[in-house]
VOBAKE-218052 format. One record per residue (C-alpha): y negated, x, z; residue number from 1. Coordinates in steps of 0.25 Angstrom, whole numbers, plus 5000, padded with zeros to 4 digits. Example, Ala and Ser with C-alpha at 12.3 -4.5 7.8 and 13.67 -1.06 7.14 Angstrom:
<site north="5018" east="5049" up="5031" k="1"/>
<site north="5004" east="5055" up="5029" k="2"/>
end
This chain:
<site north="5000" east="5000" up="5000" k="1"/>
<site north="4987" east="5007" up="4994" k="2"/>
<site north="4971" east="5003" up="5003" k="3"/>
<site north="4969" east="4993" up="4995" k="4"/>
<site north="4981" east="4985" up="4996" k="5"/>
<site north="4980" east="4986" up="5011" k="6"/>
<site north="4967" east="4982" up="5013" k="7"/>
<site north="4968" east="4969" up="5004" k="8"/>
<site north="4980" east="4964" up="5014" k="9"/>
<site north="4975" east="4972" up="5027" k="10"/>
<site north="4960" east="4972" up="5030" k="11"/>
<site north="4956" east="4967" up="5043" k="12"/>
<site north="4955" east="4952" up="5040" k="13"/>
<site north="4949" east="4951" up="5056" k="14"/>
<site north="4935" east="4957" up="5050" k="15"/>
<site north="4930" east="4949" up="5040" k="16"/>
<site north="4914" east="4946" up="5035" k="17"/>
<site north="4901" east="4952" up="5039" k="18"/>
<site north="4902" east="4949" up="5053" k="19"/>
<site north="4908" east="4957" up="5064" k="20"/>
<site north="4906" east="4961" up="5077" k="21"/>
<site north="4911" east="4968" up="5090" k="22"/>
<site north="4919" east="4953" up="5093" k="23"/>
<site north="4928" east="4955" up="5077" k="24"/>
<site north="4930" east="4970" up="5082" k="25"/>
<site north="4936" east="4969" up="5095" k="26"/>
<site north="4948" east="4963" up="5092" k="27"/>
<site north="4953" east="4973" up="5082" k="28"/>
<site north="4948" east="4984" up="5092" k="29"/>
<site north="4960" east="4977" up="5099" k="30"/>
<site north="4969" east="4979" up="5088" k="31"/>
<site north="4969" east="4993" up="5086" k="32"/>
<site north="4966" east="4997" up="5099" k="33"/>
<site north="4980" east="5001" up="5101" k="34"/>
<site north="4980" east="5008" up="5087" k="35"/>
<site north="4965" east="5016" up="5088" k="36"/>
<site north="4958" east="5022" up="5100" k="37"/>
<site north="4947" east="5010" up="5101" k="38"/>
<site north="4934" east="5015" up="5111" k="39"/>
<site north="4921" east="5011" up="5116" k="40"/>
<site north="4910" east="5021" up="5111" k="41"/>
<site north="4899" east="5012" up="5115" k="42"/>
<site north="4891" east="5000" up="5116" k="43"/>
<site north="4881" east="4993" up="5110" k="44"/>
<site north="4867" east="4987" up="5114" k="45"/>
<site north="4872" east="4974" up="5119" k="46"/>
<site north="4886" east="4981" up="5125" k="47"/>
<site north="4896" east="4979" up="5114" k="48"/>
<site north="4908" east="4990" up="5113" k="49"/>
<site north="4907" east="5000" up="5101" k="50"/>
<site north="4920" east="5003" up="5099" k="51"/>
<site north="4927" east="5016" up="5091" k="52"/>
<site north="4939" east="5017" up="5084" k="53"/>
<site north="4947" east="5029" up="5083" k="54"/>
<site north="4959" east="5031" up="5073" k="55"/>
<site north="4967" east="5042" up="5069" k="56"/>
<site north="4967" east="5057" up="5076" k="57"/>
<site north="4965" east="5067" up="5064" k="58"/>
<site north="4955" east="5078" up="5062" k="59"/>
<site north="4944" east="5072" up="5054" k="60"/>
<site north="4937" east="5063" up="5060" k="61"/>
<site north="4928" east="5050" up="5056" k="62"/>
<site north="4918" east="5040" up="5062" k="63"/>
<site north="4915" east="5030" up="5056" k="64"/>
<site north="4906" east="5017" up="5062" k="65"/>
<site north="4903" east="5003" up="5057" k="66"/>
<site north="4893" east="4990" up="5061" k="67"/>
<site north="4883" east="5003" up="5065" k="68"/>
<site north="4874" east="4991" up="5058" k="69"/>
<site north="4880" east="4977" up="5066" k="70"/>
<site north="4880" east="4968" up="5052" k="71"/>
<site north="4886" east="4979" up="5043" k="72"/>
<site north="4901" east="4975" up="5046" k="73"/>
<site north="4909" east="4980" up="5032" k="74"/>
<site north="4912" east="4993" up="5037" k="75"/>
<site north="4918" east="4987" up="5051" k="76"/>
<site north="4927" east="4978" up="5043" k="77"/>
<site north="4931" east="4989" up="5033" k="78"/>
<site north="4935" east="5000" up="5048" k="79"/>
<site north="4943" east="4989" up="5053" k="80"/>
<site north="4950" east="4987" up="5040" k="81"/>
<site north="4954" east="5002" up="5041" k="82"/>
<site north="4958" east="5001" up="5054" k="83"/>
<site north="4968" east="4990" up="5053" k="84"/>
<site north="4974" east="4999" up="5041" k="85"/>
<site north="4975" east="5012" up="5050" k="86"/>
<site north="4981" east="5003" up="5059" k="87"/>
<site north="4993" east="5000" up="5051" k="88"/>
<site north="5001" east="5011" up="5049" k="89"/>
<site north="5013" east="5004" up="5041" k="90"/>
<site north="5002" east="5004" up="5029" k="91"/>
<site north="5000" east="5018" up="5022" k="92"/>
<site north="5004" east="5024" up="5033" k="93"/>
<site north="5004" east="5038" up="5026" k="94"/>
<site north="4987" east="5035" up="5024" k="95"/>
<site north="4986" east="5031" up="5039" k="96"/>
<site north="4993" east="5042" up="5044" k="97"/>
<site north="4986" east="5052" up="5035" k="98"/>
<site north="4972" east="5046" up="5042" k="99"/>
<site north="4978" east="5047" up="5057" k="100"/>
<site north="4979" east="5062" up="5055" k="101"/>
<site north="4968" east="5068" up="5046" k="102"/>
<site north="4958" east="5056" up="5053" k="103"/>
<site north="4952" east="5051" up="5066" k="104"/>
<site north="4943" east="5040" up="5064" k="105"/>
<site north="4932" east="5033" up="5074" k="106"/>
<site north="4926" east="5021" up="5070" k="107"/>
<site north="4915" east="5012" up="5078" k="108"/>
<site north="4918" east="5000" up="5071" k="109"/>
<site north="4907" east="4993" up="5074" k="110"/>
<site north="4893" east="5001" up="5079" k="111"/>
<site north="4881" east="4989" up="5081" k="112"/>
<site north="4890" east="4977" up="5088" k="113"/>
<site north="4878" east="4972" up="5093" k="114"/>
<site north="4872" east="4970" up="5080" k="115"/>
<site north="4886" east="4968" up="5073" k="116"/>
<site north="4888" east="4956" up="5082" k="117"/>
<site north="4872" east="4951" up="5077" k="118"/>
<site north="4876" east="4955" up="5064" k="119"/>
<site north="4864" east="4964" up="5061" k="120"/>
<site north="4861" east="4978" up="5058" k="121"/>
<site north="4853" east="4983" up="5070" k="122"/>
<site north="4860" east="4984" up="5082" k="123"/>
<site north="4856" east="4974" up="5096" k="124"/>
<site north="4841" east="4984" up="5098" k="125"/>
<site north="4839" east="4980" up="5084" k="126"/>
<site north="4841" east="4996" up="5081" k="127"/>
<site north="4848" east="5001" up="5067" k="128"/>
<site north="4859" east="5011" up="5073" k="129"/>
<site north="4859" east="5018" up="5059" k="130"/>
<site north="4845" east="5022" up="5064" k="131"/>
<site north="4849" east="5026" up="5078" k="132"/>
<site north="4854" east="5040" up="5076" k="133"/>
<site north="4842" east="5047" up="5082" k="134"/>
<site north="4839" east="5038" up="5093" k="135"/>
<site north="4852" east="5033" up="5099" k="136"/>
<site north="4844" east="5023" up="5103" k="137"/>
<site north="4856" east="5011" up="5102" k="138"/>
<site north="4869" east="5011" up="5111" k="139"/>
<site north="4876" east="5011" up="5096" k="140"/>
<site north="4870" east="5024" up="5090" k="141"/>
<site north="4874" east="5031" up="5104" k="142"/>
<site north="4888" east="5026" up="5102" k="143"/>
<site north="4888" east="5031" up="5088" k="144"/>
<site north="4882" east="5044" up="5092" k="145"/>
<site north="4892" east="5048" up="5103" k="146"/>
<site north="4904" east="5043" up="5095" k="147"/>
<site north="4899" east="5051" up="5084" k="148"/>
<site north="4898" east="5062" up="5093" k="149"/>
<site north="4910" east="5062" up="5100" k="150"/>
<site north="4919" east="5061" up="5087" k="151"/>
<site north="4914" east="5072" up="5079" k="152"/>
<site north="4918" east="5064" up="5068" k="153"/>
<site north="4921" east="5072" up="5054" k="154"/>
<site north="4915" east="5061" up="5046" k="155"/>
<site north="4907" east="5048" up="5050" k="156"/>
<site north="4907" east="5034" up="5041" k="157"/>
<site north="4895" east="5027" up="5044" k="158"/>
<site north="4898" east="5014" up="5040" k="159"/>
<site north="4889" east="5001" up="5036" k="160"/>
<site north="4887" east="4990" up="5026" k="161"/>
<site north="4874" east="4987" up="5016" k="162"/>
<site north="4868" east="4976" up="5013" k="163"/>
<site north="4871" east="4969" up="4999" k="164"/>
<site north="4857" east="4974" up="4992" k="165"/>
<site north="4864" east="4987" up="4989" k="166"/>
<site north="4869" east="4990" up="4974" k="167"/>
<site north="4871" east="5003" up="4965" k="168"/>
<site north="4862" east="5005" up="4952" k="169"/>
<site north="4873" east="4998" up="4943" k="170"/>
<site north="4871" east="4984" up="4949" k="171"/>
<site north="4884" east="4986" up="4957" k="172"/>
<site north="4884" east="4982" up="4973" k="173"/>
<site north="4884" east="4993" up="4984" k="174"/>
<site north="4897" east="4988" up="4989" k="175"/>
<site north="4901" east="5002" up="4996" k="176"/>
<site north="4889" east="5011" up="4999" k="177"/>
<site north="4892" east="5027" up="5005" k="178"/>
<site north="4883" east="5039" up="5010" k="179"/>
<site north="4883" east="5052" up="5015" k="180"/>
<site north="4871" east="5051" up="5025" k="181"/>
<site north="4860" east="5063" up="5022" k="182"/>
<site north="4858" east="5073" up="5034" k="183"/>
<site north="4844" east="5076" up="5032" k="184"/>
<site north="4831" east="5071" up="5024" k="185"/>
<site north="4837" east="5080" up="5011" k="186"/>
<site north="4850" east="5072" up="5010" k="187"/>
<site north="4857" east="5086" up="5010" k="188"/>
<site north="4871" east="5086" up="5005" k="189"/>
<site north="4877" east="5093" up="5017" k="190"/>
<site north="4891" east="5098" up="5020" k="191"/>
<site north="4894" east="5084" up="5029" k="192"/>
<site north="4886" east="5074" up="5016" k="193"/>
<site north="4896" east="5081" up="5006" k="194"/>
<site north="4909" east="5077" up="5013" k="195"/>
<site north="4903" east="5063" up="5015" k="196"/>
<site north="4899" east="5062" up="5001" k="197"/>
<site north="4913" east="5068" up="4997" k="198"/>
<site north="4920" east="5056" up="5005" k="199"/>
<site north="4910" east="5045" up="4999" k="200"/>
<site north="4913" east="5050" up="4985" k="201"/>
<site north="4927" east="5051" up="4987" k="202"/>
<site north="4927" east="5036" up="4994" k="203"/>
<site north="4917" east="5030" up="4981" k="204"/>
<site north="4929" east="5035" up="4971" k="205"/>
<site north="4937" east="5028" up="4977" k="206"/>
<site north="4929" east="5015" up="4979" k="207"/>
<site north="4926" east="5015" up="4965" k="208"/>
<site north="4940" east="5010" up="4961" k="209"/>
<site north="4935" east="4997" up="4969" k="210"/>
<site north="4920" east="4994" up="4968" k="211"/>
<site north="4917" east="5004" up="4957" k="212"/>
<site north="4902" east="5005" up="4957" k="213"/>
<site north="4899" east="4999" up="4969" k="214"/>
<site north="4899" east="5011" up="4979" k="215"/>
<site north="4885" east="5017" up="4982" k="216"/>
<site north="4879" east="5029" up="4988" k="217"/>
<site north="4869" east="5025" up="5000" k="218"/>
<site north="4855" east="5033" up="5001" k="219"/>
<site north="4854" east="5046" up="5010" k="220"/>
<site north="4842" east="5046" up="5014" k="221"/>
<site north="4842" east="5055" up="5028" k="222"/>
<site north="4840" east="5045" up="5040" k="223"/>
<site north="4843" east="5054" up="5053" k="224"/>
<site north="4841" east="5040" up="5061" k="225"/>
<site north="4854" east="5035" up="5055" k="226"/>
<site north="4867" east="5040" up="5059" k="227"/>
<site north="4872" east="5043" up="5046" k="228"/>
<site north="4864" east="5052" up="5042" k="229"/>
<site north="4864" east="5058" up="5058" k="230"/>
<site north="4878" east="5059" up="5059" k="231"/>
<site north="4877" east="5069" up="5045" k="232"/>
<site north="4865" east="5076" up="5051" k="233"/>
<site north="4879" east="5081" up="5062" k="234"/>
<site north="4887" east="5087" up="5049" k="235"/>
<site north="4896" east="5075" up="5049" k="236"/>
<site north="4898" east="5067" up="5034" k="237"/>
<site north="4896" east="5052" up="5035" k="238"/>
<site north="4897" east="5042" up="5026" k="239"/>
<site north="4888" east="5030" up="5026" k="240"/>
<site north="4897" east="5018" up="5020" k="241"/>
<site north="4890" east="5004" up="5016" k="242"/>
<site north="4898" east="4992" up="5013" k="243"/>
<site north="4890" east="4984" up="5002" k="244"/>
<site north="4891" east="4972" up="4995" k="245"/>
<site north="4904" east="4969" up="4985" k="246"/>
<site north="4900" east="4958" up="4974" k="247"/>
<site north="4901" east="4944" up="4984" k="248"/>
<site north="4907" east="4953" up="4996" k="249"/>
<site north="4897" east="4947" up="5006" k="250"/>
<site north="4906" east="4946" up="5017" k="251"/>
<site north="4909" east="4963" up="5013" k="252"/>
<site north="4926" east="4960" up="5013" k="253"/>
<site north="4927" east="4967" up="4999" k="254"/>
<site north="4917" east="4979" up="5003" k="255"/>
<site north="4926" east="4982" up="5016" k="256"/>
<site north="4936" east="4985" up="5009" k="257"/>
<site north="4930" east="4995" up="5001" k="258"/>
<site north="4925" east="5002" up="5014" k="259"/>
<site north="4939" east="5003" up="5017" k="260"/>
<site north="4944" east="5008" up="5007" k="261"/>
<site north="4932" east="5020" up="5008" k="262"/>
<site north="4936" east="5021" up="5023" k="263"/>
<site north="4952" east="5023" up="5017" k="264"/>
<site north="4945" east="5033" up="5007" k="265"/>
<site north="4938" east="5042" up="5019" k="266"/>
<site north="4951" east="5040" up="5027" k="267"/>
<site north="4961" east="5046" up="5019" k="268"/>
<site north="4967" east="5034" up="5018" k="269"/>
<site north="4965" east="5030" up="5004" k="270"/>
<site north="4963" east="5042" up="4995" k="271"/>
<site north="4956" east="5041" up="4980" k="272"/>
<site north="4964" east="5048" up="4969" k="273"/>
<site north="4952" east="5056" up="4965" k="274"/>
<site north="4944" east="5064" up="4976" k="275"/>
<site north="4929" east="5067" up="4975" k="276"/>
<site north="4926" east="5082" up="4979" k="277"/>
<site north="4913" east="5082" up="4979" k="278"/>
<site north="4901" east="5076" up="4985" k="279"/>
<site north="4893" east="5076" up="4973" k="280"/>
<site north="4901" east="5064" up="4969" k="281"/>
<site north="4896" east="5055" up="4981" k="282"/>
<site north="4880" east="5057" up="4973" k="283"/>
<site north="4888" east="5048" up="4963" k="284"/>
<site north="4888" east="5035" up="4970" k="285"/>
<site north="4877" east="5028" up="4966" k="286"/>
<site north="4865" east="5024" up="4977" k="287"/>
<site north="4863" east="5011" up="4981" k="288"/>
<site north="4853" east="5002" up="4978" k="289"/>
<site north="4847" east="4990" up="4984" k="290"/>
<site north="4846" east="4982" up="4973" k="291"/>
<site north="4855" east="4970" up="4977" k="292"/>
<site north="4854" east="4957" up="4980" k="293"/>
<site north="4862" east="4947" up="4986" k="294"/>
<site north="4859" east="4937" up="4974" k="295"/>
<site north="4849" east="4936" up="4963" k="296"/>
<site north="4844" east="4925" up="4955" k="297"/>
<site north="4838" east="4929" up="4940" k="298"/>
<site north="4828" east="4925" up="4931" k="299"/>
<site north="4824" east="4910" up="4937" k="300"/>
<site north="4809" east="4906" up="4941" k="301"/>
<site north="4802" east="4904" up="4953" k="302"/>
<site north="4790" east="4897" up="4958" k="303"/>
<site north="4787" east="4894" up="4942" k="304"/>
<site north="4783" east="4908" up="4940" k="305"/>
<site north="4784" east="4910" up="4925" k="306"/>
<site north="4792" east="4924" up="4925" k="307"/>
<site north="4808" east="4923" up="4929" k="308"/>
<site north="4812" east="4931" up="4943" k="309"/>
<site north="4826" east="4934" up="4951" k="310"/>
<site north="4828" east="4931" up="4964" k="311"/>
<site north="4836" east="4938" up="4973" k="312"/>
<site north="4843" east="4934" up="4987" k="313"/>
<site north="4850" east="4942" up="4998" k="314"/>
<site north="4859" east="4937" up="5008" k="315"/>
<site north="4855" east="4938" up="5024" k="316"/>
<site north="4866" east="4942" up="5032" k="317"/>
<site north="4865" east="4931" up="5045" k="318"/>
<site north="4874" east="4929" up="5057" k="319"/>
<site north="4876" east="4916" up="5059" k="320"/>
<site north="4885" east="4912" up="5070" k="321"/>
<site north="4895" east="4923" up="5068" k="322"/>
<site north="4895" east="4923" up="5053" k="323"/>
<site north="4887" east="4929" up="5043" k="324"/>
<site north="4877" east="4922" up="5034" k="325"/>
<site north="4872" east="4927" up="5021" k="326"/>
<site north="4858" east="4920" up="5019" k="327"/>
<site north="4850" east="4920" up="5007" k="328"/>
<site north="4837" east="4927" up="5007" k="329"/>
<site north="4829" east="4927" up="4994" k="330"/>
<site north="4824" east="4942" up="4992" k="331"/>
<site north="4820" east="4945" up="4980" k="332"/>
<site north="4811" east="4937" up="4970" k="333"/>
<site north="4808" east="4946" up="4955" k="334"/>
<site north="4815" east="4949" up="4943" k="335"/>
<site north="4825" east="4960" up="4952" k="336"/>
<site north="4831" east="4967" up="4938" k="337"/>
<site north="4834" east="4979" up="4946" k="338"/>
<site north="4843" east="4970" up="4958" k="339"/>
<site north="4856" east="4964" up="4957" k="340"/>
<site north="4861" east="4954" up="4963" k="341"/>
<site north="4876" east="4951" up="4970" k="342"/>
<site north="4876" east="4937" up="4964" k="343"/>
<site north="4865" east="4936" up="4952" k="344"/>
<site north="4863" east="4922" up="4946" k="345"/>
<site north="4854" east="4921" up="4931" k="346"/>
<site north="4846" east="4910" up="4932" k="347"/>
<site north="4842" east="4910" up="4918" k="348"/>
<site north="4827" east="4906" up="4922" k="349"/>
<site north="4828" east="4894" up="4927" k="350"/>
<site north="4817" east="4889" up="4939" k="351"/>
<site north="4823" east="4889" up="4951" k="352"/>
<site north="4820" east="4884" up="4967" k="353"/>
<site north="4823" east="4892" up="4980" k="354"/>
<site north="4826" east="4882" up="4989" k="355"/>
<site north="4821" east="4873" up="4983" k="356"/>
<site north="4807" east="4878" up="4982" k="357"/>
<site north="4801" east="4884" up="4970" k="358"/>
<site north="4794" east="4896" up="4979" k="359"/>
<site north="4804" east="4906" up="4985" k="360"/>
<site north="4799" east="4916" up="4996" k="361"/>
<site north="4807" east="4931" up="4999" k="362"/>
<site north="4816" east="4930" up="5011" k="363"/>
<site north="4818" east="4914" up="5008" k="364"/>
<site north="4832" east="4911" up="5012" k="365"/>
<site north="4839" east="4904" up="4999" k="366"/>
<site north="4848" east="4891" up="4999" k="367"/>
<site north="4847" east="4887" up="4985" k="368"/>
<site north="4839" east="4893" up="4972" k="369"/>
<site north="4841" east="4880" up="4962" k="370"/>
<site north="4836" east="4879" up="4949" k="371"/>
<site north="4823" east="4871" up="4947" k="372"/>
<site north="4827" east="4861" up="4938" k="373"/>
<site north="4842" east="4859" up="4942" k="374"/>
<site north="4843" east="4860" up="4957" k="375"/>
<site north="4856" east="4859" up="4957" k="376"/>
<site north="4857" east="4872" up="4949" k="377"/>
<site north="4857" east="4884" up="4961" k="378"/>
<site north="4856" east="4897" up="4957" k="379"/>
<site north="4857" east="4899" up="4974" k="380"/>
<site north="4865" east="4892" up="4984" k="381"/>
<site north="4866" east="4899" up="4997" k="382"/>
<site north="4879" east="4890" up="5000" k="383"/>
<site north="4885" east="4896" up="4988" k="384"/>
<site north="4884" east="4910" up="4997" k="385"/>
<site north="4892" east="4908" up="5009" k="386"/>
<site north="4900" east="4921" up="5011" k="387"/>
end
């Protein structure tokens, strides 16, 4: 049974959509207590455990973390996939047993519970952790900071998830984004980058067998406040992964399956047939670009202006009693040539209404764009979005 196979039958079904907090994860801690070591390496602003997982007891080790930003839960769904497949040792057992000896790896599965239980980015002091490196001001970057400190880690994945406005030159999403954080103003390829971009490159060639086109290269602009970046600045690689959007993957189920096949990749546990030497190869993923949005409505007219004009929306991510509500916000109003949208619609010039009104205001929440004349004709229903 090859990655792929086991994943489609295997993933961890308990973890499922955008939401998740301490409450999904503390159940599985009880699962594989028995199999990991499972400790407590901190605590967050309003007192919830942050727990680390330690597998395996090779030489080289890794440290990854996940949820550092509360709402970016991909990468959590996607740990907890590998963990249930190093768990099985009837499957591939050759692989699993390869990893246990070369690998030891320590993962805080989820960083920001405060804000992962709020669903939002900032953790409970409204303080962005991926800015906290300097100060340790937050009980979360000290935990970070300690545990970073007591592993020694040979390698750190740094794991979160973009939003859906990313996309690559060629009109393509941004489902899976990497980097290998600068450690200093210069961006200076050093020693510790090259193994990182050596590692993405080698990951990317193998990605592109699934979502050819798709993978992009995030900007390394030197930030010593985020944690990335000072973690490189201490001669250790890291990788920066993002999981993006896939085409109508709002709940990001197709995307973490992609992060686990890049974490089988850095592993050991799923090797490519061919394999990249050299770092120059990682400068040939493309950059991202923001030039996404959720949805765009072309070539209509508005407000009887004579000149025809797009109009673009992107979803707000809400929690609503435990679930996550995508709501329609109207962005963008102009002919947006240079943006693409994950759902386009042509409206071959036709006068429309926003909710009924002829005049449309930026940051309007939409429930239906209709066309003037036949009401019944919607370009936009917000029903028709339920994820």
């Amino acid at each position: 049974m090859n990655i792929e196979d086991w994943f489609s039958d295997n993933f961890e079904s308990k973890l499922r959509g955008r939401y998740l907090n301490l409450d999904h994860l503390r159940p599985l801690y009880k699962t594989y207590e028995s199999q990991f070591q499972i400790s407590q390496v901190g605590i967050s602003e309003l007192g919830e455990e942050i727990s680390l997982v330690k597998i395996g007891s090779g030489p080289f080790k890794i440290f990854a973390w996940s949820q550092m930003h509360g709402n970016e839960t991909t990468s959590t769904k996607a740990l907890f996939d590998l963990f249930k497949f190093l768990s099985k040792t009837d499957d591939l057992n050759q692989q699993i047993r390869r990893f246990y000896k070369k690998f030891t790896l320590y993962v805080i599965p989820m960083l920001n519970p405060d804000g992962a239980r709020s669903y939002t980015r900032n953790n409970a002091n409204d303080v962005d952790l991926n800015r906290d490196a300097q100060n340790l001001s937050q009980t979360e970057s000290l935990a970070l900071f300690k545990t970073f400190k007591m592993i020694q880690p040979d390698l750190c994945l740094n794991l979160h998830g973009q939003r859906s406005i990313f996309g690559l030159a060629t009109g393509k999403p941004a489902t899976v984004s990497f980097l290998s954080p600068s450690s200093d103003s210069k961006r200076t390829v050093t020693p510790s980058r090259k193994k990182g971009m050596k590692m993405i490159a080698r990951v990317n060639n193998y990605l592109e067998n699934h979502i050819r086109g798709q993978i992009g290269r995030y900007d390394d602009t030197f930030n010593e406040h985020c944690f990335g970046d000072f973690f490189q600045m201490n001669a250790v690689p890291v990788i920066l992964v993002e999981a993006g959007h896939a085409s109508n993957d709002y709940l990001r189920e197709q995307t973490r399956k992609y992060l686990f096949y890049s974490f089988s990749v850095l592993l050991g546990l799923n090797s490519p047939k061919v394999d990249l030497l050299s770092y120059k190869d990682y400068f040939k993923i493309p950059e991202n670009k923001k030039n996404y949005y959720d949805y765009i409505l072309r070539n209509v007219f508005i407000n009887d202006l004579e000149k025809e004009t797009s109009l673009a929306i992107q979803f707000k991510e809400t929690l609503v009693k435990g679930t996550i509500k995508f709501i329609p916000i109207l962005t963008a109003v102009g002919d947006l040539n240079d943006k693409f949208g994950h759902k386009e619609i042509d409206g071959s010039f036709a006068k429309v209404l926003v909710n009924s009104q002829q005049n449309i205001e930026i940051g309007s929440v939409i429930s239906v764009i209709s066309n003037k004349k036949q009401k019944s004709l919607k370009y936009f229903d917000k029903n028709c979005f339920e994820f």
